[in-house]
C-alpha positions in Angstrom: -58.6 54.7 -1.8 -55.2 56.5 -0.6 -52.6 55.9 -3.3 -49.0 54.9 -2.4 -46.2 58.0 -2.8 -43.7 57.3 -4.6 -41.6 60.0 -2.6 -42.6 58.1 0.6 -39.6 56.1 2.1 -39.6 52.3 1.6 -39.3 50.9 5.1 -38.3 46.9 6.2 -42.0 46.6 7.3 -43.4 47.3 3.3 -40.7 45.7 1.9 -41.3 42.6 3.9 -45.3 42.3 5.3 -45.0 40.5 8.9 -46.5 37.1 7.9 -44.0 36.9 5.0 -41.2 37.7 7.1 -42.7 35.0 9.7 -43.0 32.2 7.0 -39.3 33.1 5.8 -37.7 33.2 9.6 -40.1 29.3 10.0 -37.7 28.4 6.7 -34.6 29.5 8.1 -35.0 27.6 11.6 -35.8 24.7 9.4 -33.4 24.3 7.7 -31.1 25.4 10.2 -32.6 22.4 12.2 -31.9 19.9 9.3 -28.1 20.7 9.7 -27.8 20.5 12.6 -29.0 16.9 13.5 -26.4 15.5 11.9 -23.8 17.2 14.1 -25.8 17.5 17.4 -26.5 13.3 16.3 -22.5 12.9 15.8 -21.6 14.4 19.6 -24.4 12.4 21.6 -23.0 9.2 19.8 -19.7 10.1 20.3 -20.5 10.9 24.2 -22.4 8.1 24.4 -19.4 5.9 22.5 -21.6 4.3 19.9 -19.6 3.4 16.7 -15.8 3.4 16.3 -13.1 6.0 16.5 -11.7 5.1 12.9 -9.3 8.4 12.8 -5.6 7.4 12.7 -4.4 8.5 16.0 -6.4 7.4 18.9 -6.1 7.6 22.9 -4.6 4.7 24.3 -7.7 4.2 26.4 -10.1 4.0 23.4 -8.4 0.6 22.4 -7.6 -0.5 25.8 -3.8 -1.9 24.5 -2.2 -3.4 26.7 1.2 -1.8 26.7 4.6 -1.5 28.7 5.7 2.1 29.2 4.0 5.7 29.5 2.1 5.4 26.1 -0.7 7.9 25.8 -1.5 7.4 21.9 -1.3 4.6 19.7 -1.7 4.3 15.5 -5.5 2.8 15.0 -5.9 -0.7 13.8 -9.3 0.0 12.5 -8.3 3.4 10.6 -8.9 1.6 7.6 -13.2 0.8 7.9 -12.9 4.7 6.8 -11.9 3.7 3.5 -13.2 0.4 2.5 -16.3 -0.3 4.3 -16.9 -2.6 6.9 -14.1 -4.7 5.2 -11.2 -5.1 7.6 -7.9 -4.6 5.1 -4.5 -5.2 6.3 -3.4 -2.2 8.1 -2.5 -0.1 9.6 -0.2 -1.8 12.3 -1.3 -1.4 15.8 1.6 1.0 17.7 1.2 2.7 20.6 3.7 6.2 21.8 3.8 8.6 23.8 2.4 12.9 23.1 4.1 15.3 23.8 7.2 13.4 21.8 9.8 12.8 24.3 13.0 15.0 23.3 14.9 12.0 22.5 12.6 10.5 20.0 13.1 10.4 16.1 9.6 9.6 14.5 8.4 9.0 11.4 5.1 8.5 9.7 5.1 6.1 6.8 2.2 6.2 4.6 1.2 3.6 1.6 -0.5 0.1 1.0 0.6 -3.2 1.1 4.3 -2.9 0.3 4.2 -0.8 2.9 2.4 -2.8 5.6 4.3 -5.8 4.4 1.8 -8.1 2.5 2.2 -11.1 2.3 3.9 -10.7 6.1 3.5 -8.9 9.4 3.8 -5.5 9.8 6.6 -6.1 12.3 8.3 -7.4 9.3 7.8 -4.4 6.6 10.3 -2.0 6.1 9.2 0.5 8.0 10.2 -1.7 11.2 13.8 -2.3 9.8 13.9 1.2 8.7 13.5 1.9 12.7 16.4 -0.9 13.7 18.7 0.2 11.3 18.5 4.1 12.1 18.7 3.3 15.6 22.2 1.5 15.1 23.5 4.6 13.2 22.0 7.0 15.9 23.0 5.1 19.6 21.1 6.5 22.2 18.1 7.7 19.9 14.8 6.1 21.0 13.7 6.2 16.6 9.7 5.1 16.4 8.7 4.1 12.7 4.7 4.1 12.8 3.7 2.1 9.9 0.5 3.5 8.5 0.5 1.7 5.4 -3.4 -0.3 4.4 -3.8 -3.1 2.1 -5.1 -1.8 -1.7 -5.4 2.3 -0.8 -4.2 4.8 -3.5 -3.4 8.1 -3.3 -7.1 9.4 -2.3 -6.6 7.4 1.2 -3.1 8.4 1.6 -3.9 12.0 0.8 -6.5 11.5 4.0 -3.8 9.6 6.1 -1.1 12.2 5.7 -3.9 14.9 7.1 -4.4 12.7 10.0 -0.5 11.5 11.0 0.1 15.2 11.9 -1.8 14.1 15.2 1.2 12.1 16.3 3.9 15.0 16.0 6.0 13.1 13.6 9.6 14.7 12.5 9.1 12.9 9.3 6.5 11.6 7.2 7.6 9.3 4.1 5.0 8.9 1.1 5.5 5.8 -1.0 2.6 5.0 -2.5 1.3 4.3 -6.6 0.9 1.1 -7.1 -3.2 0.8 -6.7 -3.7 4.5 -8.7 -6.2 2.4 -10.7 -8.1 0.0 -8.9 -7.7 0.9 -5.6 -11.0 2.5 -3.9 -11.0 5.9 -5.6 -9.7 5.1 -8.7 -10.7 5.4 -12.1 -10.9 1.5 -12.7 -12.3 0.7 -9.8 -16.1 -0.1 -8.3 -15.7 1.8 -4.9 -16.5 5.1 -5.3 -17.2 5.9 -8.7 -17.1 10.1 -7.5 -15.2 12.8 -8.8 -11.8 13.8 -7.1 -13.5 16.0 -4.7 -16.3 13.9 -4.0 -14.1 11.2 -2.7 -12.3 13.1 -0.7 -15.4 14.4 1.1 -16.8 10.9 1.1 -13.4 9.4 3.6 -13.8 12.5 6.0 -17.2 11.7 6.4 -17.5 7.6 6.8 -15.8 8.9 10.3 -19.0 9.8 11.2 -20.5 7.3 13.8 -23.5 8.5 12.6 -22.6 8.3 9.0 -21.2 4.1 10.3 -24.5 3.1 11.6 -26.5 4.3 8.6 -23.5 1.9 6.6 -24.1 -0.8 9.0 -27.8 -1.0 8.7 -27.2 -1.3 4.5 -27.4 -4.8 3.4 -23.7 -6.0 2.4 -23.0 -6.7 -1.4 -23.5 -9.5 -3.1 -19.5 -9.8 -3.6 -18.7 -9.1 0.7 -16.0 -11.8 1.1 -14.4 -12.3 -2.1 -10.5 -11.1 -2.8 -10.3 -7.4 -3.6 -8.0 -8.6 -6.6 -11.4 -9.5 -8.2 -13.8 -7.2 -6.6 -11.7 -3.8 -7.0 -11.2 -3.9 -10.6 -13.9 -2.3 -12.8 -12.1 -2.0 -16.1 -9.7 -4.9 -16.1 -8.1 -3.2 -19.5 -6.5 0.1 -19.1 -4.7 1.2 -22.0 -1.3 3.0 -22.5 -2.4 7.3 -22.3 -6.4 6.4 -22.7 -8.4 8.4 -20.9 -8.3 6.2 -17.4 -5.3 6.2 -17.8 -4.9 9.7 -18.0 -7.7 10.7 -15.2 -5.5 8.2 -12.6 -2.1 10.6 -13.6 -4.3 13.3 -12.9 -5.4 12.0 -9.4 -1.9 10.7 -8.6 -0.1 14.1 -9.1 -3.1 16.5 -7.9 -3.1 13.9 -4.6 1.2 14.4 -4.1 1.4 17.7 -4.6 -2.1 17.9 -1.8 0.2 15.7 0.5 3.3 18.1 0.2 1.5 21.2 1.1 -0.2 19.9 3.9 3.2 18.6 5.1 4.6 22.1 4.4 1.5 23.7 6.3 2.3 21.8 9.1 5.9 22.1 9.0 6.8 18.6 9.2 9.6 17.3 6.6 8.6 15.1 4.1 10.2 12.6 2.4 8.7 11.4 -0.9 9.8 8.2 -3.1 8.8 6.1 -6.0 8.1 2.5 -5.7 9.3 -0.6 -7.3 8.1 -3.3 -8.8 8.6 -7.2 -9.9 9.7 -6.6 -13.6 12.3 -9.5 -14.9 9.7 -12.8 -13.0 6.0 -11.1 -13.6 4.8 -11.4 -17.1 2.6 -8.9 -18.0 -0.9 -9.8 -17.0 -3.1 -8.4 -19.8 -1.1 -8.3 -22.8 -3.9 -6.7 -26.2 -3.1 -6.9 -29.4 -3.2 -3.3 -29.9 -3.3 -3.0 -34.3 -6.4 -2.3 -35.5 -6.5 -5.3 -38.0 -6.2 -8.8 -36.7 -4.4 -10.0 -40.1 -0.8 -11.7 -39.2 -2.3 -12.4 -35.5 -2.1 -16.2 -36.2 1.7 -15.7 -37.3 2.7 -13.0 -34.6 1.2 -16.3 -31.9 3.2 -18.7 -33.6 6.8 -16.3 -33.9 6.1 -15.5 -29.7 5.3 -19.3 -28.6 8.4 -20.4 -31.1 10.9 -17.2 -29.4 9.4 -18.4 -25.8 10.6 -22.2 -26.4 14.1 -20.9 -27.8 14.3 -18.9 -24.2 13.6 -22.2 -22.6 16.2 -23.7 -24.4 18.7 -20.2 -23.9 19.3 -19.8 -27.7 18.8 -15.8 -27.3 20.0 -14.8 -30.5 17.6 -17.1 -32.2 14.6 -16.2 -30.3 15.4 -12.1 -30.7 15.2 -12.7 -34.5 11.8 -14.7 -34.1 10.7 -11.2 -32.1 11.7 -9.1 -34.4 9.8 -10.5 -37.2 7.1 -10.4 -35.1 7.6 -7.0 -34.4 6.9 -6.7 -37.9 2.8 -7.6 -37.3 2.8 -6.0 -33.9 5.8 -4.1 -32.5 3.8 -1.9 -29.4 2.5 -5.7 -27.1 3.9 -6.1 -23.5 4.6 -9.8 -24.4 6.7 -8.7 -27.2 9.2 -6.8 -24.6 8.4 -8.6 -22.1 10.3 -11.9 -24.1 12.6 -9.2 -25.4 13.8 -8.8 -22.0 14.4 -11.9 -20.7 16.6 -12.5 -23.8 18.8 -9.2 -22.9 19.0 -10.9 -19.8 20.1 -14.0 -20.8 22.7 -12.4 -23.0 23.9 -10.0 -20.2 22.7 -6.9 -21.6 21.6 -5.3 -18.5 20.7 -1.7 -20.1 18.7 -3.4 -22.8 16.8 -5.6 -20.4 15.8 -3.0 -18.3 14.5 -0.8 -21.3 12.6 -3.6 -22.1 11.2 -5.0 -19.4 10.2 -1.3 -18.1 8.5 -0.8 -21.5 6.1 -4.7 -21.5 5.3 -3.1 -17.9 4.1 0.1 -19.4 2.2 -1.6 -22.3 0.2 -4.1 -19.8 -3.0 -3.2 -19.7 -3.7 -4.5 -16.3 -2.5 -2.0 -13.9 -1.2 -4.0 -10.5 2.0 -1.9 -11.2 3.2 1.4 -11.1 3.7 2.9 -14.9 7.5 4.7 -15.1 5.5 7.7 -15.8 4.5 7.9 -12.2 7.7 8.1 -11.4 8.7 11.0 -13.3 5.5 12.8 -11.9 6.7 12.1 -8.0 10.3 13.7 -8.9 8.9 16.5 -10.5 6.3 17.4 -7.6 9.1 16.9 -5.1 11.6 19.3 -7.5 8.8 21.9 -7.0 8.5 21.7 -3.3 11.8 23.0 -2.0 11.1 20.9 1.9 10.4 18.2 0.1 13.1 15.3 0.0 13.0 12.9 -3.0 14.6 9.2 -3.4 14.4 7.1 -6.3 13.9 3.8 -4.9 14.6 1.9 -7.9 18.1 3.9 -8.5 19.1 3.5 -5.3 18.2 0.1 -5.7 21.3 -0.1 -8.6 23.3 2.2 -7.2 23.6 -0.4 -4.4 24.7 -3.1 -6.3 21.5 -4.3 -7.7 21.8 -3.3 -11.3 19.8 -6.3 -12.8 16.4 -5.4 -13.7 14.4 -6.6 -10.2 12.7 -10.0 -9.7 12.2 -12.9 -7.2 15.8 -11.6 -6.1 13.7 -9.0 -4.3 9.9 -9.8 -4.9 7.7 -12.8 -4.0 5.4 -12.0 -7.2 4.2 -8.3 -8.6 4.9 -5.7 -6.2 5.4 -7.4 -2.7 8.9 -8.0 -1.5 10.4 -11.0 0.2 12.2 -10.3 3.3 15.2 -9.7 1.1 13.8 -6.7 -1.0 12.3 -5.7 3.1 15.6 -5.5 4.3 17.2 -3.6 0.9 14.1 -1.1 1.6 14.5 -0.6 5.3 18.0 0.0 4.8 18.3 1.9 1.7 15.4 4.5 3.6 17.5 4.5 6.5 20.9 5.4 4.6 19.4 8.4 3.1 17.4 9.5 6.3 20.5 9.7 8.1 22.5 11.4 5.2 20.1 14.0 4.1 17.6 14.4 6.7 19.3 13.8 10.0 22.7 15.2 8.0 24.4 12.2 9.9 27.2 10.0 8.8 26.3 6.6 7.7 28.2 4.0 9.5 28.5 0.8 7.1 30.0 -1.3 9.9 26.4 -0.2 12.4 24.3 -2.1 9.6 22.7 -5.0 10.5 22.5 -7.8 7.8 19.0 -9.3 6.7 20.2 -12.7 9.7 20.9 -10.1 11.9 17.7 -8.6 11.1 15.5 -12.0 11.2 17.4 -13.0 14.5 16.5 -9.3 16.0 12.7 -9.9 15.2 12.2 -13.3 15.7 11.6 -14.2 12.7 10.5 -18.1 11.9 10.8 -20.1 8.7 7.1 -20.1 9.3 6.7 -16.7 8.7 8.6 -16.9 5.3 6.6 -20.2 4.3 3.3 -18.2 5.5 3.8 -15.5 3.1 4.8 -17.6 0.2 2.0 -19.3 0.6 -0.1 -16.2 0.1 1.9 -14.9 -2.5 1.0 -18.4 -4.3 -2.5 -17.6 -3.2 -2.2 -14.2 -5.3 -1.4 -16.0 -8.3 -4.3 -17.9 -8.6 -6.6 -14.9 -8.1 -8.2 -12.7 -10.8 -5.8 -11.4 -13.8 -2.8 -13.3 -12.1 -4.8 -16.6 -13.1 -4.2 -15.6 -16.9 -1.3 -14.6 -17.2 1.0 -16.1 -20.4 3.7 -17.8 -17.5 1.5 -18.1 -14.7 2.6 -22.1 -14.4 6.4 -20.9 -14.1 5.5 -18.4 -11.5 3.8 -21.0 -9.8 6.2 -23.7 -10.0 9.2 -21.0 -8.6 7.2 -19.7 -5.6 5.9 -24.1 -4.8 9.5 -25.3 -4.9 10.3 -21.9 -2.7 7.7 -23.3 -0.3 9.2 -26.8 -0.7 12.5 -25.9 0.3 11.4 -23.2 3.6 9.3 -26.4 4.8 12.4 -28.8 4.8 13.9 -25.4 7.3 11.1 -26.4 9.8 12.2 -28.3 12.7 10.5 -31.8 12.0 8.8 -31.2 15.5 6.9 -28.5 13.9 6.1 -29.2 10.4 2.5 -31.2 11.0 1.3 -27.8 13.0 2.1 -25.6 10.5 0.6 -28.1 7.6 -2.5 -27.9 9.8 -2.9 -23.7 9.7 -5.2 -22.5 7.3 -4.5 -19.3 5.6 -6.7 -16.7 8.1 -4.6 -18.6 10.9 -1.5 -17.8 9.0 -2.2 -13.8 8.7 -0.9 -11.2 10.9 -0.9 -13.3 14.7 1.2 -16.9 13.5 2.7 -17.3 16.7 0.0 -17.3 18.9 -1.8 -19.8 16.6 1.5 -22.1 16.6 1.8 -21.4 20.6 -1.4 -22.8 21.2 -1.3 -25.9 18.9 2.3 -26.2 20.7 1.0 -25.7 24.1 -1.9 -28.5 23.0 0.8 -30.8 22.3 2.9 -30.3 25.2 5.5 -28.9 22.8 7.3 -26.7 25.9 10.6 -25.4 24.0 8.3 -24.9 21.1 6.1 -22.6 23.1 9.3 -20.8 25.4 10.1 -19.8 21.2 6.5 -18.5 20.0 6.5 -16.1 22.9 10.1 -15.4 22.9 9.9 -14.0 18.8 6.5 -12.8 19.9 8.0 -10.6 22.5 10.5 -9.4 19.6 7.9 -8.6 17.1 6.4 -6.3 19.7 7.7 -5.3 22.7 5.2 -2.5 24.0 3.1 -5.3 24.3 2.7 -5.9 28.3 0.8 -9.1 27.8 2.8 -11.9 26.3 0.6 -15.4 25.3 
């Protein structure tokens, strides 16, 4: 038996015998083979064109749009399957353009959800299209392109993601203006898509770009709720209390998610302008007013002082019902009812300052999160204070400082957070003033600024349209938490006599085709499904006008129904 040396040197082969180093080099190649599928899978689908190009900015050719022009690249309809599923959300809007950026082009990037894609209208209506008119009067000669990016219900998660992919389309500005779905929106902390951490769900939209990662999706059976409204499929945790711990987690998200988007925009060297958002505050009651004392004695009384102030408000004896309030207040001082009729009696007495504070504060104290708390606001300005290259606007004080110092309602909104082409047009052009002033450092010509007729005129805009989206705004109201709310009936009975009076703007020749659209028919492509009911009839001038607004709505379109 010859015993080892301790003195002897201690070579790879004894360290590692060659059957043990063959088992380990059998493990490696393994699991190098395991990670590698995936990848070697994703390019032979990819060659092969199996699945969809969901990224944001796509070849013309991979869509095969039909456009007028040199276009090369165009903004992907079906970016949003990335996000949501195989459900098809509105947005993003279809646009095509041309890379490299010709020298004489202005573009911009706007990122966000609905009130940014236009909900309840077409994208050609939203404010990022009248943002694009309205700089172009200011600038003649500039070719400016707005590419709407905004999708129906995202939060900040999927605009984090969006904001990494616009780059692709060499933009000269991207605008942020997003908040509204922080809590239910896929992501969030209420919601039931993708209950992950923060960094999980970031992972998880890179990867559902996978083709690979779509058919695996496509082969899972659908759930049982595939279909229904995401107003009642989103929402996990209906009630989301003032500084709770959701609460708390969706601040978290909202701010780590800005101050994400600002440094990739700094990265890339592309200005950025971020805003806040606004809201219906004075016509939206709050939607999940809790009694939030711990003891339920007085409740009965504190019912009975609210219904007797909101009878006095129907009557407009202010004072009266502000004294029934504040005895209340007595039982229950911190309930979004409670402000909520505090404001409209401010209102009715012409305290503007007063009606705001309130109204802002029954918006904080709702418990249903549709809107935007005031906090989030302060958050935006104080990531865009940190951020030097970062421009900030405060939509809501540019808002007043226009001339719209009431608290907003159905002045601006059709119900919670989606405008009417009014609050469009205040948008587009209150973006476009202070693009041109502080971005562009232009002058801003009052007499190049094209009124909300102009506007409607300039995109062919139909009563239709306006009736189509009141329609789903009424739709809204009737879904989920909107269907509970204290003056759902007086919503309801505002936005049907709204409808009442757009149909009586219908040319009598037109009304019965309209009555006969159901709402799918209604969203996103109304004038080819009025030109073919028209062309049907034998209604001629009524067809010579669907493809004469639908040549306004968008003209890189080559083919014209």
């Amino acid at each position: 038996m010859v015993e080892s040396n301790p003195q002897d040197p201690v070579t790879p082969a004894t360290k590692c015998p060659p059957k043990s180093r063959r088992r380990w080099m059998f493990r490696l190649a393994a699991v190098l083979l395991a990670l590698s599928f995936f990848p070697v899978t994703e390019v032979v689908l990819r060659a092969l064109n199996v699945g969809r190009n969901v990224n944001l900015v796509i070849p013309i050719e991979d869509n095969l749009l039909a456009t007028t022009g040199d276009f090369t690249h165009q903004i992907n309809g079906m970016a949003d399957l990335a996000f949501y599923g195989t459900t098809d959300l509105s947005g993003p809007e279809t646009r095509p353009f041309t890379l490299p950026r010709p020298d004489n082009t202005f573009r911009i990037v706007v990122v966000g959800g609905s009130t940014v894609i236009g909900f309840p209208y077409a994208p050609e209506f939203a404010f990022p299209r009248q943002l694009e008119m309205q700089l172009e009067l200011q600038n003649p000669g500039l070719d400016v392109e707005v590419l709407n990016a905004g999708i129906t219900a995202m939060n900040s998660f999927a605009v984090n993601e969006l904001v990494a992919q616009c780059f692709d389309a060499k933009p000269d500005l991207v605008v942020i203006h997003t908040g509204h779905n922080e809590f239910y929106g896929p992501g969030g902390p209420a919601s039931t898509a993708f209950q992950l951490s923060p960094e999980l769900i970031r992972q998880t939209y890179h990867f559902r770009r996978w083709r690979s990662v779509q058919i695996v999706a496509a082969l899972s059976p659908p759930p049982d709720n595939a279909g229904e409204d995401l107003l009642n499929v989103l929402p996990r945790q209906l009630s989301i209390p003032l500084n709770g711990p959701v609460y708390l987690q969706a601040r978290t998200n909202y701010e780590s998610n800005l101050r994400r988007m600002i440094k990739a925009c700094r990265k890339s060297d592309t200005p950025v302008l971020l805003t806040t958002v606004a809201c219906n505050l004075k016509d939206q009651s709050p939607l999940l007013a809790e009694w939030r004392n711990e003891s339920i004695d007085g409740k009965v009384e504190w019912d009975s002082l609210l219904a007797d102030a909101a009878l006095l408000i129907q009557q407009r004896d202010y004072h009266a019902a502000l004294n029934a309030l504040e005895r209340a207040s007595d039982l229950e001082s911190e309930h979004a009812m409670l402000s909520y009729r505090r404001g409209q009696c401010y209102d009715g007495l012409g305290d503007v300052q007063q009606a705001w504070a309130a109204f802002s504060e029954a918006r904080d104290l709702d418990a249903c999160r549709f809107r935007i708390p005031s906090e989030f606001h302060e958050i935006a300005r104080r990531v865009a204070d940190e951020h030097p290259h970062c421009h900030f606007l405060d939509l809501t004080a540019a808002m007043v400082a226009d001339g719209y110092s009431d608290p907003p309602g159905y002045n601006l909104f059709l119900e919670h957070v989606h405008y009417n082409f009014e609050g469009h047009h205040l948008v587009g052009r209150l973006f476009a003033k202070f693009i041109q002033e502080n971005i562009r450092s232009g002058r801003w010509n009052s007499d190049r600024v094209a009124s909300s007729n102009e506007m409607q005129k300039s995109l062919g805009f139909l009563p239709e349209d306006d009736l189509a989206a009141t329609s789903f705004a009424i739709e809204v109201l009737q879904t989920g938490p909107f269907a509970q709310t204290a003056d759902r009936q007086s919503h309801i009975e505002f936005l049907t006599q709204r409808a009442g009076r757009l149909f009586e703007l219908v040319p009598s020749d037109r009304r019965d085709v309209f009555a006969e659209l159901s709402l799918n028919q209604m969203s996103g492509a109304l004038p080819q499904h009025l030109l073919a009911e028209f062309e049907e009839r034998g209604n001629k001038q009524a067809v010579e006008l669907m493809r004469k607004c639908w040549k306004l709505r968008k003209p890189w379109l080559r083919n014209v129904p």
